[in-house]
Wavefront OBJ file of the C-alpha trace (Angstrom):
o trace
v 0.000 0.000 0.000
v 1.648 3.418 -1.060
v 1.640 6.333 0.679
v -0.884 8.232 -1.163
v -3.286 5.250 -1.124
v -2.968 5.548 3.140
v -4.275 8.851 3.373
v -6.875 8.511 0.722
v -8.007 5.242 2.733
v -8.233 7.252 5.757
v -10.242 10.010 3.921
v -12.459 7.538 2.442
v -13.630 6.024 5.937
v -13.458 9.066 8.179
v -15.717 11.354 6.249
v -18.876 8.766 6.562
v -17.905 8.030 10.275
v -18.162 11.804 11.143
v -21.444 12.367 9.714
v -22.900 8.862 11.463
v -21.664 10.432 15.017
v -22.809 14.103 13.915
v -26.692 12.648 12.714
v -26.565 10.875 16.412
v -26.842 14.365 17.998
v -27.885 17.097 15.571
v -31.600 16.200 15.389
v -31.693 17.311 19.334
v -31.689 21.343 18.717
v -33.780 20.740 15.723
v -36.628 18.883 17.415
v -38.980 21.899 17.979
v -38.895 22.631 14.672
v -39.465 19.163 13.170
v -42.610 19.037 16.407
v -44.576 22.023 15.024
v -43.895 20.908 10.973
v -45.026 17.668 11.514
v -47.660 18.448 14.282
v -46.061 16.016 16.732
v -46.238 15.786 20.728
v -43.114 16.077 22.682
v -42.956 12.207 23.683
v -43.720 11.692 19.840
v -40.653 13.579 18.431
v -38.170 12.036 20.780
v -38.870 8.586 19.173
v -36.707 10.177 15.876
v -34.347 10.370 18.395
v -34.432 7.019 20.386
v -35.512 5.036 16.387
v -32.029 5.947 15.774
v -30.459 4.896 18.460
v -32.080 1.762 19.020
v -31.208 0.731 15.130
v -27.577 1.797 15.597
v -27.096 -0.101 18.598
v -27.940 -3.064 17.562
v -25.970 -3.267 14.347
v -22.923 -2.259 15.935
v -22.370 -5.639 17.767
v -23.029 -7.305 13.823
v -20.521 -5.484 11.941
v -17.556 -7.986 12.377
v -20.413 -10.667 11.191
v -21.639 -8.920 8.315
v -18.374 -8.124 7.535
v -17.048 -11.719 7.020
v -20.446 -12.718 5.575
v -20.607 -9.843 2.809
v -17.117 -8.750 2.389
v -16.159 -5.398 4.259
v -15.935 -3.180 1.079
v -19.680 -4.826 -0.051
v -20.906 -3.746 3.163
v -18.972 -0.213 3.807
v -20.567 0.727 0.707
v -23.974 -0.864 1.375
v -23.906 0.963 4.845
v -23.094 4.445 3.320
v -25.312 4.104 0.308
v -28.190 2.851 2.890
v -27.403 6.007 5.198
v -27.431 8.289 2.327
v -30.535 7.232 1.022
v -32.091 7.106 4.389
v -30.991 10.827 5.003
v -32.769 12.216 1.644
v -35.990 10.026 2.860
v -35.904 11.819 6.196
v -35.504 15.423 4.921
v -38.582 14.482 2.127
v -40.797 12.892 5.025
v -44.311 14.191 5.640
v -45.382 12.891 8.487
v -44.225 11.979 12.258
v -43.912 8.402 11.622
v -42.190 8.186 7.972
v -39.309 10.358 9.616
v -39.244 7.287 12.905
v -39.335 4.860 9.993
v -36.388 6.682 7.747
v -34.824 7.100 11.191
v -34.629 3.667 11.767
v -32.881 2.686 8.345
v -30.321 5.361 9.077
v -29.478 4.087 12.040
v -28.972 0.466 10.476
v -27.013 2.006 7.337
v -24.650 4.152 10.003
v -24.411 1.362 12.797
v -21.569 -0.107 10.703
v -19.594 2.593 10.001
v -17.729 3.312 13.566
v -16.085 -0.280 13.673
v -15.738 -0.270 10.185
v -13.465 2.595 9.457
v -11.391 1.458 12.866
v -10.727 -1.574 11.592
v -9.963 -0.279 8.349
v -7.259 2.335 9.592
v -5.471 -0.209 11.815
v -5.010 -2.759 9.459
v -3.992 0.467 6.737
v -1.448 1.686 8.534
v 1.494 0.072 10.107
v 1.818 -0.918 13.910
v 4.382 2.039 14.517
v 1.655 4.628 12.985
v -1.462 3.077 14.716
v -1.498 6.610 16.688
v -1.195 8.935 13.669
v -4.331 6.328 12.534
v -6.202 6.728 15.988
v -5.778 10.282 15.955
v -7.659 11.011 12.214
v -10.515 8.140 13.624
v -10.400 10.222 16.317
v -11.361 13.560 14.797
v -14.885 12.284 14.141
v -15.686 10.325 17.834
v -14.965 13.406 19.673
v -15.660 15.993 17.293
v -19.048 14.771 16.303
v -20.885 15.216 19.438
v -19.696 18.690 19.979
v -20.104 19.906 16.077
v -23.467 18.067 15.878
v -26.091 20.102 17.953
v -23.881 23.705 16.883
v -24.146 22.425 13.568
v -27.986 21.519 13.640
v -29.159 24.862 15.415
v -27.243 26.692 12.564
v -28.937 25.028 10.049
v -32.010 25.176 11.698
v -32.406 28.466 12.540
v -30.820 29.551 8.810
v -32.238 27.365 6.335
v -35.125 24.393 8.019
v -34.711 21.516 9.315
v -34.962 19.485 6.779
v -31.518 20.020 5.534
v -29.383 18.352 8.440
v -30.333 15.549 6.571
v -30.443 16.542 3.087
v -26.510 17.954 3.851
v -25.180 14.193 4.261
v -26.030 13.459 0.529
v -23.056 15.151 -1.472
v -20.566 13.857 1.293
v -22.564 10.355 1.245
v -21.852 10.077 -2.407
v -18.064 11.261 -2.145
v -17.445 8.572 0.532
v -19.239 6.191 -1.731
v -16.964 7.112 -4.903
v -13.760 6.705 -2.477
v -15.202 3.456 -1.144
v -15.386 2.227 -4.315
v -12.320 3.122 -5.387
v -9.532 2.580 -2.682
v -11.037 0.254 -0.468
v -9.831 -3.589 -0.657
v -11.000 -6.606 1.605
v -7.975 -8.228 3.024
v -6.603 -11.533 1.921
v -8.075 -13.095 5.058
v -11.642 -12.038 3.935
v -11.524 -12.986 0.542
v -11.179 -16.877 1.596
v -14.945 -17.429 1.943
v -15.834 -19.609 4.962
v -18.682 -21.521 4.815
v -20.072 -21.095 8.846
v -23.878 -21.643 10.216
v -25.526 -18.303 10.373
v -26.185 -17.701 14.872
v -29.510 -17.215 14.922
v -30.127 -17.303 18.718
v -27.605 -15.115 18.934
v -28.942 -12.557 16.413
v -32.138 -12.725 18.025
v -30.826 -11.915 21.373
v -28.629 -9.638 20.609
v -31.109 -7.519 18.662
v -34.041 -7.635 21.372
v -31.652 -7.021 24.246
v -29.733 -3.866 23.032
v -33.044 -2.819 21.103
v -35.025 -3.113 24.952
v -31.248 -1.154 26.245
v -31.062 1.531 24.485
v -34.770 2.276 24.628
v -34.721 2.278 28.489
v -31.795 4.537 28.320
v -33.389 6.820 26.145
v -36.704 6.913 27.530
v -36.119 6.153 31.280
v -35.896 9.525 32.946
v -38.624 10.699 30.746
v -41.107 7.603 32.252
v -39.806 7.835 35.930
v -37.555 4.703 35.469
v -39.000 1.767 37.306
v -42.331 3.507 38.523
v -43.221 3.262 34.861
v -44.520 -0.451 33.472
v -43.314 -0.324 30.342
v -39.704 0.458 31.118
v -40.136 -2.522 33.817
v -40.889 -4.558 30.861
v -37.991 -3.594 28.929
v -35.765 -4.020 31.211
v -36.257 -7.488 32.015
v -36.500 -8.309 28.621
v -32.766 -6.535 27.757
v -31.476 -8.248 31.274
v -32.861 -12.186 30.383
v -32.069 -11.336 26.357
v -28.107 -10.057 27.411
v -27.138 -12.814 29.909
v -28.926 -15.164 27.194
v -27.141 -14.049 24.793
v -24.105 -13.980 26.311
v -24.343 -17.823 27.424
v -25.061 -18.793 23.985
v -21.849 -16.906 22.602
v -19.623 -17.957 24.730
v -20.525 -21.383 23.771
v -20.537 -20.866 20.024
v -17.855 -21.970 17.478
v -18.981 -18.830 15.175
v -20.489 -16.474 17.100
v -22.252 -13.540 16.183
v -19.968 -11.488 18.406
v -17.250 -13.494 20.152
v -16.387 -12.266 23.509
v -13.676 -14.215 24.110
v -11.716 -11.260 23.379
v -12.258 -10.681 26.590
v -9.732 -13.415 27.533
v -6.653 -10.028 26.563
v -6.492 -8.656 29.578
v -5.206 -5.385 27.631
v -8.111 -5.400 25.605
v -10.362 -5.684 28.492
v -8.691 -3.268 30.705
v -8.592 -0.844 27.904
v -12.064 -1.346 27.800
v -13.179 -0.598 31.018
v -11.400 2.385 30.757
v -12.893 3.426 27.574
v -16.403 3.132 29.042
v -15.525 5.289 32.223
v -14.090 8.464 30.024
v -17.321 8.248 27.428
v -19.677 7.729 30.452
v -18.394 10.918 31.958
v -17.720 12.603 28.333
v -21.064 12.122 26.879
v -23.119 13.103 30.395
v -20.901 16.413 30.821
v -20.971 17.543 27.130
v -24.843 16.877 27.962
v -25.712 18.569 31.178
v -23.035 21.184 30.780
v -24.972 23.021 27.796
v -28.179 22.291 30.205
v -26.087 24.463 32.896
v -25.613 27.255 30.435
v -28.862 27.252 29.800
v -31.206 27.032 32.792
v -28.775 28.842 34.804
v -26.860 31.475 32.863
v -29.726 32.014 30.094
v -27.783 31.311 27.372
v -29.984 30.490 24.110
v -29.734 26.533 22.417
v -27.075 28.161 19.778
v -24.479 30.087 22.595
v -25.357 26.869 24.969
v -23.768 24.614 21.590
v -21.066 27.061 21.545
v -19.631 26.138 24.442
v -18.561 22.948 23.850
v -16.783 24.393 20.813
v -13.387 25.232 22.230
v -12.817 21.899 23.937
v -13.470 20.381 20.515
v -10.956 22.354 18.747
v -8.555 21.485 21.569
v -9.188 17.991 20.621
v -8.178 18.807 17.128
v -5.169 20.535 18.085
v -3.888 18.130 20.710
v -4.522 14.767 18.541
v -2.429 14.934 16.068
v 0.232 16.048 18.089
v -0.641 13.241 20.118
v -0.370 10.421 17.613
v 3.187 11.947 16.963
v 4.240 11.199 20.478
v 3.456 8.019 20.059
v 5.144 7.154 16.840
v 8.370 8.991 18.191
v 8.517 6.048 21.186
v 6.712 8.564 23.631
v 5.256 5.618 26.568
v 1.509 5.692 25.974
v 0.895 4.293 29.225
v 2.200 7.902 30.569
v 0.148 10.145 28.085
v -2.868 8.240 28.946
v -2.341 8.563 32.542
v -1.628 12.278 32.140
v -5.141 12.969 30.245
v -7.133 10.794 32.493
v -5.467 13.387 35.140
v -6.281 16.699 33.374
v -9.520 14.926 32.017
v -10.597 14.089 35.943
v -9.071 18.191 36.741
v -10.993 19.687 34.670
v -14.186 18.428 35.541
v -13.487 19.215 39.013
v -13.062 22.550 38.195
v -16.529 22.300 37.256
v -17.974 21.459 40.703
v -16.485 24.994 41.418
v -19.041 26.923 38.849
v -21.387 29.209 40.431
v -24.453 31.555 39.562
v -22.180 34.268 38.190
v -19.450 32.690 36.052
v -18.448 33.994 32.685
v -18.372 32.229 29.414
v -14.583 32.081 29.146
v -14.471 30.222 32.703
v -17.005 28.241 31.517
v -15.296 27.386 27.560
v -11.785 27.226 29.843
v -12.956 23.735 31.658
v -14.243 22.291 28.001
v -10.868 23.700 26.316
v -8.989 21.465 29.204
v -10.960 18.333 29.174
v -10.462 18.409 25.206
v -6.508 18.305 26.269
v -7.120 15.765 28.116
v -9.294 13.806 26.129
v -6.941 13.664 23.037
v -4.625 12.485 25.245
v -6.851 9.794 26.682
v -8.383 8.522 23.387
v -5.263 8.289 21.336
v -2.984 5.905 23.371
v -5.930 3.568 24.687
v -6.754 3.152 21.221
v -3.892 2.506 20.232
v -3.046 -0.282 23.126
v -6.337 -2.053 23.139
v -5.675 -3.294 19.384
v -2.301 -3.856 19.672
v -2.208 -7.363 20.425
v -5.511 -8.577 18.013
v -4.749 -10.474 14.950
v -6.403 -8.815 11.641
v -8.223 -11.998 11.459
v -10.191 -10.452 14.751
v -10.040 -6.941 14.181
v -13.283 -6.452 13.120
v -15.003 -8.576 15.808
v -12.909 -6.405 18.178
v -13.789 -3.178 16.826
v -17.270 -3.820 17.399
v -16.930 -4.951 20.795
v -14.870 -1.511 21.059
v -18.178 0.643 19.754
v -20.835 -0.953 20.920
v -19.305 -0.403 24.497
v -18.565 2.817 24.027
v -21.537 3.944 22.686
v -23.518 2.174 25.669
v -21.614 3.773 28.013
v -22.087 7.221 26.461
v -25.613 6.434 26.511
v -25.439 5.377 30.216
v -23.678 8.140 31.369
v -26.385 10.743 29.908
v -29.048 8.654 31.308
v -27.158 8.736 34.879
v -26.808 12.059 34.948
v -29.469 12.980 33.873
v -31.487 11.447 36.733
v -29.152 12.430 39.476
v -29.916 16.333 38.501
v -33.553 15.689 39.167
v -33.074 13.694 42.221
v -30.365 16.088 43.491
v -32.438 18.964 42.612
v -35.118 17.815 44.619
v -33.049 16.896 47.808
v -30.947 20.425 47.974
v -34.497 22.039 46.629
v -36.221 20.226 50.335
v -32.983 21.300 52.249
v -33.052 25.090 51.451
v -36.718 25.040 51.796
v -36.010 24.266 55.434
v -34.470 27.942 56.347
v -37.305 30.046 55.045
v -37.939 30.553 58.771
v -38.939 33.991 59.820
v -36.673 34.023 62.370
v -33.789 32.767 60.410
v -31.060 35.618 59.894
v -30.169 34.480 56.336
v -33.892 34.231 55.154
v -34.255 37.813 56.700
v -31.259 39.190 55.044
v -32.590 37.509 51.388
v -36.156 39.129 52.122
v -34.235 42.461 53.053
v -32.684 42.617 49.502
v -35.090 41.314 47.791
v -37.143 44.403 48.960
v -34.495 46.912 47.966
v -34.587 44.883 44.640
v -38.234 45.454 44.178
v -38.581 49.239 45.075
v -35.389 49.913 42.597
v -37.744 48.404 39.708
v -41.086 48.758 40.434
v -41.351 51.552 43.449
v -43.845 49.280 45.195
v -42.837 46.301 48.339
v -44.722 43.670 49.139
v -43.641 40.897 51.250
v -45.815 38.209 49.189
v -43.307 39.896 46.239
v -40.121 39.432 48.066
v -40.979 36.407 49.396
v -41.446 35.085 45.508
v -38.101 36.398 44.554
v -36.146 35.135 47.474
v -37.584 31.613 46.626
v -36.596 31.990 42.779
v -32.913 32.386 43.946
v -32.994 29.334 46.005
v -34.794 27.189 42.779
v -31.646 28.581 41.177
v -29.233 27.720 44.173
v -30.680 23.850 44.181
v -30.390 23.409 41.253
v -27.028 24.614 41.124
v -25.692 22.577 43.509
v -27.069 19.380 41.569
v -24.938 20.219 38.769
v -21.862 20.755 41.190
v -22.461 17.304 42.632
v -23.147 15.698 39.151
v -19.739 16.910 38.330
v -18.242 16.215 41.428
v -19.526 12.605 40.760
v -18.110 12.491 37.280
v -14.579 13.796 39.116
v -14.477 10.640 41.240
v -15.334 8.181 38.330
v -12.599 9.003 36.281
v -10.457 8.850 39.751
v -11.271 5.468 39.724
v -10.017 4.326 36.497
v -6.141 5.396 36.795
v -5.079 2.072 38.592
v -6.607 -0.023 35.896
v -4.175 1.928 33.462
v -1.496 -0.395 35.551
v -2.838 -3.387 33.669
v -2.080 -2.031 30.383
v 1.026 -3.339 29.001
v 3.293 -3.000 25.893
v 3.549 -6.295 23.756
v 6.742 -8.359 23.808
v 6.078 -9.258 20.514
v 8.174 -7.020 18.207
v 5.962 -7.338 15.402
v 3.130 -6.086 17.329
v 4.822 -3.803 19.247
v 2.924 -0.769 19.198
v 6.192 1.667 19.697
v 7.680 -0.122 17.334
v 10.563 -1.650 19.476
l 1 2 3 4 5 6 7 8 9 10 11 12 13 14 15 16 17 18 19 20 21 22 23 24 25 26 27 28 29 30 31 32 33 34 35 36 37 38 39 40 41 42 43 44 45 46 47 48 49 50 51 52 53 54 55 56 57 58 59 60 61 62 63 64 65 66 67 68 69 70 71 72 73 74 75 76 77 78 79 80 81 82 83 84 85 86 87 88 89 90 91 92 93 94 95 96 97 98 99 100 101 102 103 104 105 106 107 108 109 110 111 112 113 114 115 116 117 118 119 120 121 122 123 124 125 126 127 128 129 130 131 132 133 134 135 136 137 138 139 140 141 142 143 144 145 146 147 148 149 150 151 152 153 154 155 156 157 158 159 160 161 162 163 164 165 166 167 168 169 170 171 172 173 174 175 176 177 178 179 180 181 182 183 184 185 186 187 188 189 190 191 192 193 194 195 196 197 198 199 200 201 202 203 204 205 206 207 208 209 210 211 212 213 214 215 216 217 218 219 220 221 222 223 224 225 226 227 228 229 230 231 232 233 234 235 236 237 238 239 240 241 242 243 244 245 246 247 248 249 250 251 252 253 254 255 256 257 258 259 260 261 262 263 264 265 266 267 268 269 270 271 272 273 274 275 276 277 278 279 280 281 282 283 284 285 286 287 288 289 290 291 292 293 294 295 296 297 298 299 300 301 302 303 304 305 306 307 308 309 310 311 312 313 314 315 316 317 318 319 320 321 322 323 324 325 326 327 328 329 330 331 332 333 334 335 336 337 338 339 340 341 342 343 344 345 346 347 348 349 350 351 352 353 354 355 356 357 358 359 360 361 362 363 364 365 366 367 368 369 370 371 372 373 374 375 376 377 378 379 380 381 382 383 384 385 386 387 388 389 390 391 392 393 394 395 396 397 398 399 400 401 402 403 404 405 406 407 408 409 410 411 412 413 414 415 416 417 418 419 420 421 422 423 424 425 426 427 428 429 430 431 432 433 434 435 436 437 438 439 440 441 442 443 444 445 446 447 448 449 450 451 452 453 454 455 456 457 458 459 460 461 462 463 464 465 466 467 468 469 470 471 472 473 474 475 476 477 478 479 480 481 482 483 484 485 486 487 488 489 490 491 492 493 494 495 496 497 498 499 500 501 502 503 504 505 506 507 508 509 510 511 512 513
């Protein structure tokens, strides 16, 4: 493989990978508008939301599968061309549930893509570049989530919303062009095996992520386990998971094969990859909610917030993934951004009522540092010791975990706002005593307050206003204690970085030794 042929590999898979992991979050901003177009409910517009998900989720797990079963450049460009198409149907649909339906077949034509275009890049490029290869695969994992809802309130608010979908086409048909013409199966691939199609374990696997991902979608919305129907679901994920993972494990050609599991780098590397995109997806989720509800920011300067931590990401992975291909330890550099990662999320549990934008964009600009510096080298280690021959089963393994956890973390935190609101909300409520001295200095300026704007006090008035700050203080302190939480997590992961080790094997050798 020449040089040229590298890069235009990598180009070829990363542009469809960043516009599967922008379409998972730009329809968010946009789903007023597509609610009053389409005449929809609130509950009714978040299923184009959770249709995608759902679809994506489960063909993640299948993509090593499909792979061997179809060829992986039949099915790259099957996936693209299906998302593509997909994309045009959901910008033309008419009604609520044509756009669920056209949801649903874009999330099955972009499940593939993530492990896909992984796989692709590590076997592309040589062991001593797998950094420089991690880095570009990189730029649309973490940049997507950011870009997408900025993105989709742009386009929204300028042109309708109909066009975040009807933008993937050109770039759709580019990456299928460059599909077409520089991507190659492997030798290993082309030898057809004849193998049993696992159809216990496709049925499992699909019903139990499906039932998942709904639960984590919908579950804060229902009131978790008061409601019946997320009861339902999740005993049918919990039975359909264990199930399935009983039946793999005892498989010859499994669906998925977790005996991957068996590398304790791999696994390590995987438990640390679902602590950072736990804590990643639930802060660049509640900390636009902050922003908003707190400081009054609109949806677009919310989105713009995250902005500079993604273009620290940009900056800081390239650089990165030359680190690593100079011999740089990437046991140290991931250590280092798991510390500035975990730092900079403390600093968040320090935010108050009356912080400034640039304080706020500061703490996203330094947990982009520090996740560049996380997502390169873990990458890099966790695939260092799989043979091709199990790269794509790996890969998938790799996404659909990290993807979960993402989708975990959001619903997590999430919930513990609304419980912790509640709880400080009851606490404070407790010192609007008349005879307490801070209650009586809060009524005292919330009459100066009112006869500076209205000439007129009232105590009924003050009283009101004094009990607006402290709806602002709880809530306040449940986003301090959600990132406080999130500070301790990633705590928690830096002794399993201990477990990570180089391979002895020189021609697997990640630094090239």
């Amino acid at each position: 493989m020449n040089k040229v042929n590298k890069w235009l590999i990598a180009f070829a898979v990363i542009l469809p990978t960043l516009l599967e992991v922008i379409d998972t979050s730009v329809v968010n901003v946009s789903l007023g508008h597509i609610r009053g177009s389409l005449s929809a409910g609130l509950d009714e517009s978040t299923w184009t939301i959770t249709a995608y998900l759902v679809s994506n989720a489960i063909i993640i797990p299948l993509t090593g599968w499909l792979s061997r079963l179809f060829g992986r450049k039949r099915y790259l460009m099957a996936s693209v061309a299906l998302f593509t198409a997909s994309s045009f149907m959901c910008g033309s649909a008419k009604t609520l549930t044509a756009l669920v339906v056209f949801r649903v077949i874009q999330g099955i034509g972009g499940g593939g893509l993530q492990p896909l275009s992984q796989s692709i890049l590590l076997e592309t490029f040589p062991k001593k570049e797998h950094g420089m290869a991690m880095a570009i695969f990189g730029v649309g994992i973490m940049f997507g989530p950011i870009v997408g809802p900025v993105l989709g309130g742009w386009i929204t608010d300028n042109w309708s919303w109909n066009w975040i979908f009807y933008i993937n086409i050109p770039i759709g048909v580019l990456s299928m062009i460059m599909v077409m013409l520089f991507i190659k199966d492997p030798d290993y691939l082309l030898k057809k095996v004849k193998q049993k199609v696992d159809y216990w374990g496709l049925g499992l696997v699909v019903v139990g992520i499906g039932a998942l991902q709904i639960v984590l979608d919908k579950g804060q919305r229902e009131d978790w386990f008061s409601s019946d129907f997320i009861v339902r679901l999740s005993i049918i994920a919990m039975v359909s998971l264990v199930a399935f993972v009983v039946v793999e494990l005892n498989k010859k050609h499994p669906i998925l094969d977790l005996r991957e599991f068996k590398n304790v780098v791999f696994a390590s590397a995987t438990i640390i990859q679902c602590v950072v995109f736990f804590v990643l997806f639930a802060s660049i989720t509640i900390l636009p909610m902050f922003c908003q509800r707190l400081m009054g920011y609109d949806a677009l300067l919310a989105g713009l917030v995250l902005a500079p931590g993604g273009l620290a990401t940009l900056f800081v992975m390239p650089i990165t993934g030359m680190l690593l291909s100079k011999k740089v330890n990437p046991k140290s550099i991931l250590f280092i951004g798991l510390v500035v990662t975990a730092y900079s999320i403390f600093t968040m549990t320090r935010f108050n009522l009356y912080i400034d934008y640039n304080s706020i964009a500061w703490s996203r600009i330094v947990m982009g540092i520090g996740m560049a510096m996380v997502f390169i080298p873990l990458q890099t280690m966790a695939f260092a010791t799989i043979p091709k021959e199990e790269m794509g089963n790996a890969t998938s393994i790799f996404s659909l975990l990290r993807n979960l956890a993402g989708s975990v973390g959001i619903a997590f935190m999430t919930t513990l706002l609304a419980q912790r609101e509640q709880f400080h909300q009851f606490r404070l409520s407790e010192r609007l005593q008349p005879f307490d001295s801070r209650y009586q200095m809060a009524m005292q300026k919330a009459m100066v307050v009112l006869k500076a704007k209205t000439g007129a006090v009232s105590n009924f008035a003050a009283n009101g206003l004094v009990y607006q700050q402290l709806m602002k203080e709880a809530t306040l302190r449940s986003f301090n204690d959600a990132f406080y939480l999130s500070t301790v997590i990633m705590i928690c992961s830096l002794p399993i970085v201990f477990l990570l080790k180089r391979p002895i094997n020189p021609e697997v050798d990640i630094m090239g030794h």
